[in-house]
N, C-alpha and C positions, 0 to 999 in steps of 0.2 A: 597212618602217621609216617613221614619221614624225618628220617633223622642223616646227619652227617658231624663224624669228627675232624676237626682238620687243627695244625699247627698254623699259626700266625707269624708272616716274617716281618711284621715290622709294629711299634707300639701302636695302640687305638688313639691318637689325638681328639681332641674335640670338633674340628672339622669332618677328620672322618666317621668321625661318630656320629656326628648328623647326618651324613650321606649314609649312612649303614642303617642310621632309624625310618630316612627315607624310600630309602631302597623297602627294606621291610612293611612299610606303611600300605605303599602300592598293592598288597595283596591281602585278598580275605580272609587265610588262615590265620589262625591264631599260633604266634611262633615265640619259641623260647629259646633264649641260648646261655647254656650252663658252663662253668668255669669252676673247677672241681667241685662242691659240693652246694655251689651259690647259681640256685635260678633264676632269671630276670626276663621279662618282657623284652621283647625283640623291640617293639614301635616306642618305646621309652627311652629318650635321650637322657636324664639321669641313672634309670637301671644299668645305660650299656654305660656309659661314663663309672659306675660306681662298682664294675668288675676289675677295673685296672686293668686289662689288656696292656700286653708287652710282648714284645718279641719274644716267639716262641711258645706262647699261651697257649694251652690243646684246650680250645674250644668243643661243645657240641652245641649244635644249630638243627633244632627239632620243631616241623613244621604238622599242625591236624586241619584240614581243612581242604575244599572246594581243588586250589593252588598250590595245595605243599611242596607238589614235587618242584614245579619252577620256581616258589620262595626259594627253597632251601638253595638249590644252583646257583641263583641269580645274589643272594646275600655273602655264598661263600665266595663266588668271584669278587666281591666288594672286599673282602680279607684281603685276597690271595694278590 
């Protein structure tokens, strides 16, 4: 398993939220990303929608799988 915490500098809109479930979709790991106590499906455009993501949200983005290690890189530059 990889896992990465990161701060967000700007809110999750809906546009980007589809690119971030895309981006995620691309790959065979099974990936979560947590927002304090709420875990959601990374490839689910409602899940990542229904964190609220804001400026400054400390995310964690935790990938098991085949891919993890370049999920998790390749999703947090979609943040960052």
């Amino acid at each position: 398993m990889t896992e990465k915490t990161i701060l967000t500098k700007d809110s999750l809109d809906t546009r980007h939220a589809a690119l971030f479930v895309q981006t995620a979709s691309r790959f065979k790991s099974n990936i979560k990303v947590s927002i304090n106590d709420k875990i959601v499906n990374a490839k689910s455009l409602m899940c990542i929608i229904s964190l609220g993501i804001t400026n400054g949200s400390r995310l964690k983005i935790s990938a098991d799988g085949t891919d993890e290690e370049a999920a998790v890189n390749e999703i947090t530059a979609v943040l960052q």
